[in-house]
MOPAC internal coordinates of N, CA, C and O (Angstrom, degrees):
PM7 1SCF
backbone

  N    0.0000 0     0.00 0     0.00 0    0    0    0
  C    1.4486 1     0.00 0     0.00 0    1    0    0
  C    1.5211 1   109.50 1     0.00 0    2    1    0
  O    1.2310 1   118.29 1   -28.69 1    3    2    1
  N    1.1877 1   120.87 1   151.31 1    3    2    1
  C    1.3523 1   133.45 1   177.27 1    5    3    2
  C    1.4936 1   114.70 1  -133.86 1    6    5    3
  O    1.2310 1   126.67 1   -31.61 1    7    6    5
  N    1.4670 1   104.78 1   148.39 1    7    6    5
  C    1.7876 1   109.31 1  -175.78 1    9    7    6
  C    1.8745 1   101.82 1  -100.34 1   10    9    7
  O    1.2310 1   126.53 1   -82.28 1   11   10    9
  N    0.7944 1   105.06 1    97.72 1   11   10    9
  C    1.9750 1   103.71 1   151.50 1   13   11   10
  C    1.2920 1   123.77 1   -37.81 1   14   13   11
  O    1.2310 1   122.18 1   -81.70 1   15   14   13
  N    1.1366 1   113.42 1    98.30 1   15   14   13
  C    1.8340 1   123.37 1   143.52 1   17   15   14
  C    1.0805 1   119.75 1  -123.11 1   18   17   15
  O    1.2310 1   123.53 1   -47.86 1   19   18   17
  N    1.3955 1   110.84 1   132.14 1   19   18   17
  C    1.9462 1   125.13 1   141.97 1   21   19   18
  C    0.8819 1   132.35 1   -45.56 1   22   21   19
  O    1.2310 1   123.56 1   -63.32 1   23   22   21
  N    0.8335 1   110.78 1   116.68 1   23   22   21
  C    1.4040 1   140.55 1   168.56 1   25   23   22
  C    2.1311 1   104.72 1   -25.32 1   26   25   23
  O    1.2310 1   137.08 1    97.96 1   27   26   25
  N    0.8952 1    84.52 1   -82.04 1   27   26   25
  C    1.6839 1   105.20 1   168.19 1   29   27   26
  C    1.0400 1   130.60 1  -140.64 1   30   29   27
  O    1.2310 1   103.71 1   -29.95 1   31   30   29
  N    1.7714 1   147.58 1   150.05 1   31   30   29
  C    1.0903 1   130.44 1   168.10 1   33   31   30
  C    1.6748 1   117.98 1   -67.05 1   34   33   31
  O    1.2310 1   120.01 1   -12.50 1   35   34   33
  N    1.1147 1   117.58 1   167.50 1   35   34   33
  C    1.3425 1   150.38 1  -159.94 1   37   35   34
  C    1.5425 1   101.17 1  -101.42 1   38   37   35
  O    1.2310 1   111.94 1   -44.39 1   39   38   37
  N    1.4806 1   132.80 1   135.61 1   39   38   37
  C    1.1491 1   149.86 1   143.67 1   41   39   38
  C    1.4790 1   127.16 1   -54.97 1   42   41   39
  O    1.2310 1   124.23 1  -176.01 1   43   42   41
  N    1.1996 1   109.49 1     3.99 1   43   42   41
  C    1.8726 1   121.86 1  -133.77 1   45   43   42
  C    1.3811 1   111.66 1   -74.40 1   46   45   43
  O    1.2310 1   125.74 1   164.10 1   47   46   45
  N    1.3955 1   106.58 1   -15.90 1   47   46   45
  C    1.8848 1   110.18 1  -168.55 1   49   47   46
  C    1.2987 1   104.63 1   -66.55 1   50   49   47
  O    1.2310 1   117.35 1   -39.36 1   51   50   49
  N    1.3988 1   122.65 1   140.64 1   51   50   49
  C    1.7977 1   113.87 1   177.80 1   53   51   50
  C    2.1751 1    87.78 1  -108.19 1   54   53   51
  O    1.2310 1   129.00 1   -66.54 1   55   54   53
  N    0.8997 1   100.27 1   113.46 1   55   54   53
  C    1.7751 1   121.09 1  -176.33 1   57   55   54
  C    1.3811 1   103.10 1   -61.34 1   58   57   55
  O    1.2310 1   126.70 1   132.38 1   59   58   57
  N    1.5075 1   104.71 1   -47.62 1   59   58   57
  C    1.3045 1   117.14 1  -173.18 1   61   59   58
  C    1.7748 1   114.13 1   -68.10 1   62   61   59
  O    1.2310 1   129.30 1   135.84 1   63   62   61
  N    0.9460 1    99.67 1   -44.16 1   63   62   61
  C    1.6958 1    92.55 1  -166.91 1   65   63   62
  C    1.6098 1   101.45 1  -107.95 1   66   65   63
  O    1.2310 1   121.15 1  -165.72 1   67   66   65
  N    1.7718 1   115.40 1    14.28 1   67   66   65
  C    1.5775 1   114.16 1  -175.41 1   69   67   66
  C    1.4607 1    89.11 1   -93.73 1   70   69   67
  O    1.2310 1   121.52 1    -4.33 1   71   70   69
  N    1.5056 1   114.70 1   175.67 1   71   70   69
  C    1.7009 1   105.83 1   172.21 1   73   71   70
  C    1.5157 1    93.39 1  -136.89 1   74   73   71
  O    1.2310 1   116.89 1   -38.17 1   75   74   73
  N    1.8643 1   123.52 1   141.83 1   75   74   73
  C    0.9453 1   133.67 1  -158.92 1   77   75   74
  C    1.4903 1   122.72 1  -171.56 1   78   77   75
  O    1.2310 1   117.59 1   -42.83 1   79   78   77
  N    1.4205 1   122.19 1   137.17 1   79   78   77
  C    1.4302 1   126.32 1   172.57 1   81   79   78
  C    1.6545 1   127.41 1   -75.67 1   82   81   79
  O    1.2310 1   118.28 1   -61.78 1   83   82   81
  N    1.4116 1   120.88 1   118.22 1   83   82   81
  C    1.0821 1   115.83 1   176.19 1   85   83   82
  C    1.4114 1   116.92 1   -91.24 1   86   85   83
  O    1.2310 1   120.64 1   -36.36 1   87   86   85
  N    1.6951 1   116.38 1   143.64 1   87   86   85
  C    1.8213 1   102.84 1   156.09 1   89   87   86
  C    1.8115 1    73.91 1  -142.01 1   90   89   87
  O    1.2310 1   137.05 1   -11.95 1   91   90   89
  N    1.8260 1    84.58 1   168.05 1   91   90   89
  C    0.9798 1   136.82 1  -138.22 1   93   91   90
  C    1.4529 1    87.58 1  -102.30 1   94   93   91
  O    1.2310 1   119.21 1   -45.85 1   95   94   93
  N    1.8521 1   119.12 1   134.15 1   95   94   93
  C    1.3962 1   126.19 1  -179.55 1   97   95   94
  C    1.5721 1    89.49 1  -140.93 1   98   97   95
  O    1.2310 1   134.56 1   -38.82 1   99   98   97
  N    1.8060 1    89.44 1   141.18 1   99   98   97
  C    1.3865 1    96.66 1  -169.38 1  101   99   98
  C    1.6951 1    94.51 1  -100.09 1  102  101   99
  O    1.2310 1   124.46 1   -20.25 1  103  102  101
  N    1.6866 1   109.05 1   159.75 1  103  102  101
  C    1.4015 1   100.14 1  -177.71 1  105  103  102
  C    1.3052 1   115.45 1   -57.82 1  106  105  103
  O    1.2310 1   126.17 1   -13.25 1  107  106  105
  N    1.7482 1   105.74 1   166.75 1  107  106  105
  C    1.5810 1   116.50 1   175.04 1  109  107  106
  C    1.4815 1    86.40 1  -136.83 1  110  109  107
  O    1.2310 1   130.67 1   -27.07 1  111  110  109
  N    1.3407 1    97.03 1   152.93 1  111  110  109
  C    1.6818 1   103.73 1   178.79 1  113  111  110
  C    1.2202 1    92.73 1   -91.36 1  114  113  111
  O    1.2310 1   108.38 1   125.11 1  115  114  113
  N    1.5493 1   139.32 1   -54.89 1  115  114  113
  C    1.6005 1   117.14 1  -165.51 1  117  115  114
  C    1.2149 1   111.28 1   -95.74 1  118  117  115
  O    1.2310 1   110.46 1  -155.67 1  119  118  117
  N    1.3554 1   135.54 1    24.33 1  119  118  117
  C    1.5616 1   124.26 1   148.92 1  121  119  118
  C    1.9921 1    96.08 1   -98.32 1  122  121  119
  O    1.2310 1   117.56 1   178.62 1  123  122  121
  N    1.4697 1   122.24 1    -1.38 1  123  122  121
  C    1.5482 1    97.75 1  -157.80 1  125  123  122
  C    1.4851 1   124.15 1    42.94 1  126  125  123
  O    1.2310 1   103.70 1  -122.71 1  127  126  125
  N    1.1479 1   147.62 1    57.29 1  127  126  125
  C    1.3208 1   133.35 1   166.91 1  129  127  126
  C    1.9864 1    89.48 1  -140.02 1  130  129  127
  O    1.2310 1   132.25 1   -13.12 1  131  130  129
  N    1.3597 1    93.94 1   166.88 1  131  130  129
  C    1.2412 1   117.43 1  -173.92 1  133  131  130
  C    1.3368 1   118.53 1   174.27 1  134  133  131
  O    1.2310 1   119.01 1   -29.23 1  135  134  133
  N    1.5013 1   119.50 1   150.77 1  135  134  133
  C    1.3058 1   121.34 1  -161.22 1  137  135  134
  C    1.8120 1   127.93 1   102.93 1  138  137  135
  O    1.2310 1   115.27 1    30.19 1  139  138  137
  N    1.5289 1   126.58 1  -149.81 1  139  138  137
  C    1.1628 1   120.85 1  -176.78 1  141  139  138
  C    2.1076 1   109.17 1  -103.26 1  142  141  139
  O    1.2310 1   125.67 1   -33.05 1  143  142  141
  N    0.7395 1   106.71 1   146.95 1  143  142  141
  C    1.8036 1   121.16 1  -169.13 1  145  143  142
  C    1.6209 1    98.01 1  -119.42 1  146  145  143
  O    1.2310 1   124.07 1   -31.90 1  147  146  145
  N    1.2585 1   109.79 1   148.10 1  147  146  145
  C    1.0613 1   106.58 1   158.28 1  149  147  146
  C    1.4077 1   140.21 1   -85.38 1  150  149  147
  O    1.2310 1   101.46 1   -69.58 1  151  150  149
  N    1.1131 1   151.40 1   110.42 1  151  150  149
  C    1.4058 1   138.69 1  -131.37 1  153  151  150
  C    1.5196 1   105.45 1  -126.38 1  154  153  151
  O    1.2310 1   117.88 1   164.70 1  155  154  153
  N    1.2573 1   121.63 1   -15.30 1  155  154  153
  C    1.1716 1   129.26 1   166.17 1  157  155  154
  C    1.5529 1   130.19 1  -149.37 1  158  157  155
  O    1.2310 1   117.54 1   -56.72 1  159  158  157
  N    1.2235 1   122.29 1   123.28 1  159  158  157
  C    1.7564 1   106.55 1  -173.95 1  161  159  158
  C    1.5618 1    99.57 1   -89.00 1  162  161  159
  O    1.2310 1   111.18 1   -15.02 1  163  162  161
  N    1.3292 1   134.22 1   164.98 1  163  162  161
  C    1.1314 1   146.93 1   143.38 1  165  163  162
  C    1.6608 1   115.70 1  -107.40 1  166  165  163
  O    1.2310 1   124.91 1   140.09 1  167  166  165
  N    1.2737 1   108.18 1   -39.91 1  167  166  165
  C    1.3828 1    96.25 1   162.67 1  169  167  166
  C    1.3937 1   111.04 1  -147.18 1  170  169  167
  O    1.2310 1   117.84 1   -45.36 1  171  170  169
  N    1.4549 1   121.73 1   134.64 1  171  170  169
  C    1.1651 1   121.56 1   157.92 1  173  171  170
  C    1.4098 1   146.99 1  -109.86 1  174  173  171
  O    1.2310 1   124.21 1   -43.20 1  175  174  173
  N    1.9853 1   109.53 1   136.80 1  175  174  173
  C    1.4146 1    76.06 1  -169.22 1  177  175  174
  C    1.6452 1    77.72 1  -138.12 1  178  177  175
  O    1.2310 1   130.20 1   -12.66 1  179  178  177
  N    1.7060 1    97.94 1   167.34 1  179  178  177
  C    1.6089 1   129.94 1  -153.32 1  181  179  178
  C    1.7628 1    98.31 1  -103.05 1  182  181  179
  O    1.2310 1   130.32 1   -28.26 1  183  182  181
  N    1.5554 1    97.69 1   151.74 1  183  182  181
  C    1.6840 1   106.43 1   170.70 1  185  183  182
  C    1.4165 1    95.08 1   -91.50 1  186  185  183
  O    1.2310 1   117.17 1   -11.00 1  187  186  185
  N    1.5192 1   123.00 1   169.00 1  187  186  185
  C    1.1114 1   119.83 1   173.81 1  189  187  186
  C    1.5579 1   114.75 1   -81.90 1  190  189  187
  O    1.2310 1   122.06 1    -3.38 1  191  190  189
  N    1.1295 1   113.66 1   176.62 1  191  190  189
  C    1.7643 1   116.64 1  -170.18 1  193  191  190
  C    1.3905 1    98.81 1  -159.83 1  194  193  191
  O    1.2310 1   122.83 1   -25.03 1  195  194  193
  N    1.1630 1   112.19 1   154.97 1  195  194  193
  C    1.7407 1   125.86 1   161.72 1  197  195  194
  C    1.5610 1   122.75 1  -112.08 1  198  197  195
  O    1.2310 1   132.85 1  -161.00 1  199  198  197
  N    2.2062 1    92.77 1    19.00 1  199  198  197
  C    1.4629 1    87.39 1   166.71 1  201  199  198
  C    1.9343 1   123.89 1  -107.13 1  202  201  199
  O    1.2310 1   124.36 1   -52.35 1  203  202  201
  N    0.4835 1   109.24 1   127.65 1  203  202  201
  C    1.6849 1   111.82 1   172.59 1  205  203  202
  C    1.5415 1   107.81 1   -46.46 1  206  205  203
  O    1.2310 1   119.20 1   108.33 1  207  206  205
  N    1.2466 1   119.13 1   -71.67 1  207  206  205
  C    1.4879 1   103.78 1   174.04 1  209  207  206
  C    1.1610 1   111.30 1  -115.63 1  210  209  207
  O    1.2310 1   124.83 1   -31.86 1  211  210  209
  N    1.4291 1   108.34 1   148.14 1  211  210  209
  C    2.1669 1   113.64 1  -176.98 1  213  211  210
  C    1.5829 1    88.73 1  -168.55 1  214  213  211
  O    1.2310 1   132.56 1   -40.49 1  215  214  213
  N    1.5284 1    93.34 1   139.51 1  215  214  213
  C    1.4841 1   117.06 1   139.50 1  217  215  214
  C    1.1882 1   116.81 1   -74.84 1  218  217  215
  O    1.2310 1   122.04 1   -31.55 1  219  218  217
  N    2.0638 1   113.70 1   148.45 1  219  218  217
  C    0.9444 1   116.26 1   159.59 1  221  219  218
  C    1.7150 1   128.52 1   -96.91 1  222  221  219
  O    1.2310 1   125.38 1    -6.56 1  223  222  221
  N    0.9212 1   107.27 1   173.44 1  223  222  221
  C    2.0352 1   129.24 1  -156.86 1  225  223  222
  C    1.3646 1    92.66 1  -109.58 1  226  225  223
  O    1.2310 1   120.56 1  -135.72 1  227  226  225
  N    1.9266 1   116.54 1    44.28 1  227  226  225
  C    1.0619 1   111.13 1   172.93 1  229  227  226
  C    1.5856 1   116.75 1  -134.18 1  230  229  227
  O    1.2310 1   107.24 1   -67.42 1  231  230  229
  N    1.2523 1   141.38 1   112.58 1  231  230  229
  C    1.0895 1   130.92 1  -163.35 1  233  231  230
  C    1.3324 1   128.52 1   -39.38 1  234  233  231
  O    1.2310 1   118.40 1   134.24 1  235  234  233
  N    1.8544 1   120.65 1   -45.76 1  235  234  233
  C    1.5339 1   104.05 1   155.44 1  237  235  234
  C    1.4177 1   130.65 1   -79.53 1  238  237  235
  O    1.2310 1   121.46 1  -173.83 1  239  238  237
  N    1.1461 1   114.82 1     6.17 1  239  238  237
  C    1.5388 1   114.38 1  -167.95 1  241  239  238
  C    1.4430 1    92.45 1  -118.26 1  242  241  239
  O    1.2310 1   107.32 1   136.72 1  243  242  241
  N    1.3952 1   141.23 1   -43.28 1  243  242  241
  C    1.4304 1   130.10 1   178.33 1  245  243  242
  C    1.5474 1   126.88 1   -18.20 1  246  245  243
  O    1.2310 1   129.34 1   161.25 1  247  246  245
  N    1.3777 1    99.60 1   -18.75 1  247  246  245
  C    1.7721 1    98.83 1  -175.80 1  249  247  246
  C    1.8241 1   102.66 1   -86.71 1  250  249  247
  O    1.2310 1   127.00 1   117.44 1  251  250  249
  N    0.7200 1   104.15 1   -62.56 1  251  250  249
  C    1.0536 1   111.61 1   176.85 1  253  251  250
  C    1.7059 1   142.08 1   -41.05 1  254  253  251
  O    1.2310 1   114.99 1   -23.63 1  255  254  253
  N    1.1354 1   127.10 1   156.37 1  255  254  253
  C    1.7706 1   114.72 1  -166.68 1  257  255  254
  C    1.4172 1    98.44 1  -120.21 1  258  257  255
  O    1.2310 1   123.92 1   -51.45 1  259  258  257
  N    1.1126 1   110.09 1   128.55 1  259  258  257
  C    1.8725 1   116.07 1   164.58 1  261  259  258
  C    1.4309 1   106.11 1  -113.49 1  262  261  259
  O    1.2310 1   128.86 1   -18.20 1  263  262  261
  N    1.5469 1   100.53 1   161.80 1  263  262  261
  C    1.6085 1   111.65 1   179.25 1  265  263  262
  C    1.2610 1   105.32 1  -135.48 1  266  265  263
  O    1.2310 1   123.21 1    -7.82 1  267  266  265
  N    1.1329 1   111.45 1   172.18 1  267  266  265
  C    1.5876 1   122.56 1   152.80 1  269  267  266
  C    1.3198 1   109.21 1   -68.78 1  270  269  267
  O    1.2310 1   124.03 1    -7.22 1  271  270  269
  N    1.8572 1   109.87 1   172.78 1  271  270  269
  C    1.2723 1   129.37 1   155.80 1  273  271  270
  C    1.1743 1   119.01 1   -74.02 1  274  273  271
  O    1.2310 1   116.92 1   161.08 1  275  274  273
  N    1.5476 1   123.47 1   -18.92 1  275  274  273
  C    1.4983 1   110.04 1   160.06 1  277  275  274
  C    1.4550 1   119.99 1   -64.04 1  278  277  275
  O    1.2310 1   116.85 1   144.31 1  279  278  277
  N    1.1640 1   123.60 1   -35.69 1  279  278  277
  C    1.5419 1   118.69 1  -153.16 1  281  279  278
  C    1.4500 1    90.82 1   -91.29 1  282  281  279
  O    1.2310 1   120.71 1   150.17 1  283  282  281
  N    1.2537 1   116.25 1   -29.83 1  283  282  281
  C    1.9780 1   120.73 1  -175.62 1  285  283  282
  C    1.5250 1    86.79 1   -71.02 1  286  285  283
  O    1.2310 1   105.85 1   137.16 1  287  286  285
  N    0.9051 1   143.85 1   -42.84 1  287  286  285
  C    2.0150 1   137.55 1   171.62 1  289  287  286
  C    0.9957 1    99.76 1   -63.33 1  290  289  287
  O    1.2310 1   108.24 1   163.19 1  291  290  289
  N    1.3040 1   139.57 1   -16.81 1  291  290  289
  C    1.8417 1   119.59 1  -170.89 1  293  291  290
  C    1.4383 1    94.74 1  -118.03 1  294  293  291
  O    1.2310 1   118.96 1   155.13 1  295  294  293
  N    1.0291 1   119.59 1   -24.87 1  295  294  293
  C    1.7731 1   106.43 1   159.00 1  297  295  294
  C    1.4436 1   107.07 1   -68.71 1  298  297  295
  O    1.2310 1   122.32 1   145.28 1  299  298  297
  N    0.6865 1   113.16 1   -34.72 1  299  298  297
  C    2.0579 1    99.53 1  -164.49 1  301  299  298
  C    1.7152 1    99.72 1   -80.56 1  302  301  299
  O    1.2310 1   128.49 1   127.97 1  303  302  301
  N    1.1028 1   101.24 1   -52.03 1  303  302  301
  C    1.7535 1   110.06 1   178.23 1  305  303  302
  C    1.5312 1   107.78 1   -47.65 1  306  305  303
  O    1.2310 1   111.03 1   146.64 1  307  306  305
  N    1.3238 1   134.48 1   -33.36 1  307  306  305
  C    1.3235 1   142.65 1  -150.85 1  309  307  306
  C    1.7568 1   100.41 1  -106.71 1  310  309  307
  O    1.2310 1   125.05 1   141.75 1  311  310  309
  N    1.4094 1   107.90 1   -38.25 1  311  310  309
  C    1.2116 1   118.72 1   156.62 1  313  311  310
  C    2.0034 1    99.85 1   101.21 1  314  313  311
  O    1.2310 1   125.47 1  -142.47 1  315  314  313
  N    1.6992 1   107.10 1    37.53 1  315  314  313
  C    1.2070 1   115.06 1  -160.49 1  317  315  314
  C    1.5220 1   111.30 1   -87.77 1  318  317  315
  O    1.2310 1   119.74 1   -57.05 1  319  318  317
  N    1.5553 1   118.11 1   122.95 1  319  318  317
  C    1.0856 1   117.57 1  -157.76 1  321  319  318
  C    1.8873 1   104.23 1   -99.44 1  322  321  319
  O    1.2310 1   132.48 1     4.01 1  323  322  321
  N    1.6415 1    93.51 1  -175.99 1  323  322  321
  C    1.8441 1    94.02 1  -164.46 1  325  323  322
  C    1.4490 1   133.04 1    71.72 1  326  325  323
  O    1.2310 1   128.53 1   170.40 1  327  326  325
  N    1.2286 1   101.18 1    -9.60 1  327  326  325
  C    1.7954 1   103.32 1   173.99 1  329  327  326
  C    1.3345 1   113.35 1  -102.04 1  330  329  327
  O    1.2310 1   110.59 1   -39.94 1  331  330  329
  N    1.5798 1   135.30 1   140.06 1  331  330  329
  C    1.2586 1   140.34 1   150.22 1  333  331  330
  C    1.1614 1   123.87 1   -87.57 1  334  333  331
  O    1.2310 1   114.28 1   -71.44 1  335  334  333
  N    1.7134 1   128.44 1   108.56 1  335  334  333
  C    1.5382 1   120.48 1   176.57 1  337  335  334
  C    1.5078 1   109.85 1   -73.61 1  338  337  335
  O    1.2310 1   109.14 1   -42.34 1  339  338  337
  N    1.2807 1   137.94 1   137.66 1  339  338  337
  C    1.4872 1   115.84 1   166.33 1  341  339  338
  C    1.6493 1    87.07 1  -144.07 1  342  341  339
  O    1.2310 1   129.33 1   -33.87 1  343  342  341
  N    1.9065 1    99.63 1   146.13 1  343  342  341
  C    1.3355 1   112.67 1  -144.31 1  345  343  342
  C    1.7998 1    94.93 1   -79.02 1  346  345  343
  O    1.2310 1   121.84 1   -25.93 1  347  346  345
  N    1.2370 1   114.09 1   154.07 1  347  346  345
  C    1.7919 1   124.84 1  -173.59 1  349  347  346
  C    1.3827 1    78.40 1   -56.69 1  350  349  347
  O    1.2310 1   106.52 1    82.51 1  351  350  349
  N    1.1320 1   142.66 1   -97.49 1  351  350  349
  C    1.7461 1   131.62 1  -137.50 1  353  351  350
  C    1.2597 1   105.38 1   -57.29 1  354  353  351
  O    1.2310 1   110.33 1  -172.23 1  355  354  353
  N    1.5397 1   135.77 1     7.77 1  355  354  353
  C    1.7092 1   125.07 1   170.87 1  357  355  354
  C    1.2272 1    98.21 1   -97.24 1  358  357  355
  O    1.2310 1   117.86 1   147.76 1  359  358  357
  N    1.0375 1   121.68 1   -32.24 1  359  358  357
  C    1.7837 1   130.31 1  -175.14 1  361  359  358
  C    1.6434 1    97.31 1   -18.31 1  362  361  359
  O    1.2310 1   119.23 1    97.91 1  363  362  361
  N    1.4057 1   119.07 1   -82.09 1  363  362  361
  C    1.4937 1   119.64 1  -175.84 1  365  363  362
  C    0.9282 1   109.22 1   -23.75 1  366  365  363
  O    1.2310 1   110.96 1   120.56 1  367  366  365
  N    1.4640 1   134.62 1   -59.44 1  367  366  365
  C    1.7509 1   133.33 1  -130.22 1  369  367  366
  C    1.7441 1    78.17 1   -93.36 1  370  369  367
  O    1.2310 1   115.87 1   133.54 1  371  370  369
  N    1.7704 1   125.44 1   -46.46 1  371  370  369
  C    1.3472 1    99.35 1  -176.88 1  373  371  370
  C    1.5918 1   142.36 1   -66.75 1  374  373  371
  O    1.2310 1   144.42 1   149.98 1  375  374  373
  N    1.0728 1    70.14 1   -30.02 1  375  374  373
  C    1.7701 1    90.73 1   150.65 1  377  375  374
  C    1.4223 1   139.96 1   -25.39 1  378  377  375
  O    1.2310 1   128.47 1   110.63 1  379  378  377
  N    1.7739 1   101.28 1   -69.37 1  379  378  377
  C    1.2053 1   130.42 1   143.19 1  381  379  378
  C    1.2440 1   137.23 1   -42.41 1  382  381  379
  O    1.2310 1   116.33 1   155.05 1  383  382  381
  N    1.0763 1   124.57 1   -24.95 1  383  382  381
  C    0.9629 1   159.40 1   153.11 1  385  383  382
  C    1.3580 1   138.70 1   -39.98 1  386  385  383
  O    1.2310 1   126.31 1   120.07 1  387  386  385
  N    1.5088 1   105.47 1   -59.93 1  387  386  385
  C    1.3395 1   118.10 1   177.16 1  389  387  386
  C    1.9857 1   101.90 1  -116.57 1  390  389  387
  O    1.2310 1   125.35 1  -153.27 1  391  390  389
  N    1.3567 1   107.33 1    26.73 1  391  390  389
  C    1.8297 1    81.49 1   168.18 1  393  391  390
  C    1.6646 1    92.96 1  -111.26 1  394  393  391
  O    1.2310 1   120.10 1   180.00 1  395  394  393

């Protein structure tokens, strides 16, 4: 067995053409952050990448692992079990889902 990590997170969210709810977080001195968060996606959409698997460099999505459509073809072809693909435009609703 082997454990998965990234390398680094990913920049990958395009802000501009994703669509999303902001609220408002007041500063904290020991997280440093301050300002607006995203608190809900309605739609998301991805920059391109040439990595197969990456986290994103996004506060709700950072947990989480995305892939390409290549590597989601070489899991299914290979017949690799324990993974759930679920398609980028459901992302929101799962989201919703589980808070």
């Amino acid at each position: 067995m082997f454990f998965i990590k990234c390398i680094r997170r990913q920049s990958l969210v395009d802000y501009e053409s994703s669509k999303f709810l902001t609220r408002k977080v007041p500063s904290n001195a020991k997280l440093k952050v301050g300002g607006n968060f995203v608190d809900k996606y309605i739609n998301l959409v991805l920059k391109d990448t040439d990595c197969d698997v990456f986290q994103l460099n996004d506060l709700k999505l950072g947990r989480y692992l995305f892939c390409s459509q290549r590597f989601k073809s070489l899991c299914e072809e290979d017949g690799i079990k324990g993974i759930q693909f679920i398609d980028l435009e459901l992302v929101p609703n799962y989201l919703q889902s589980i808070v």
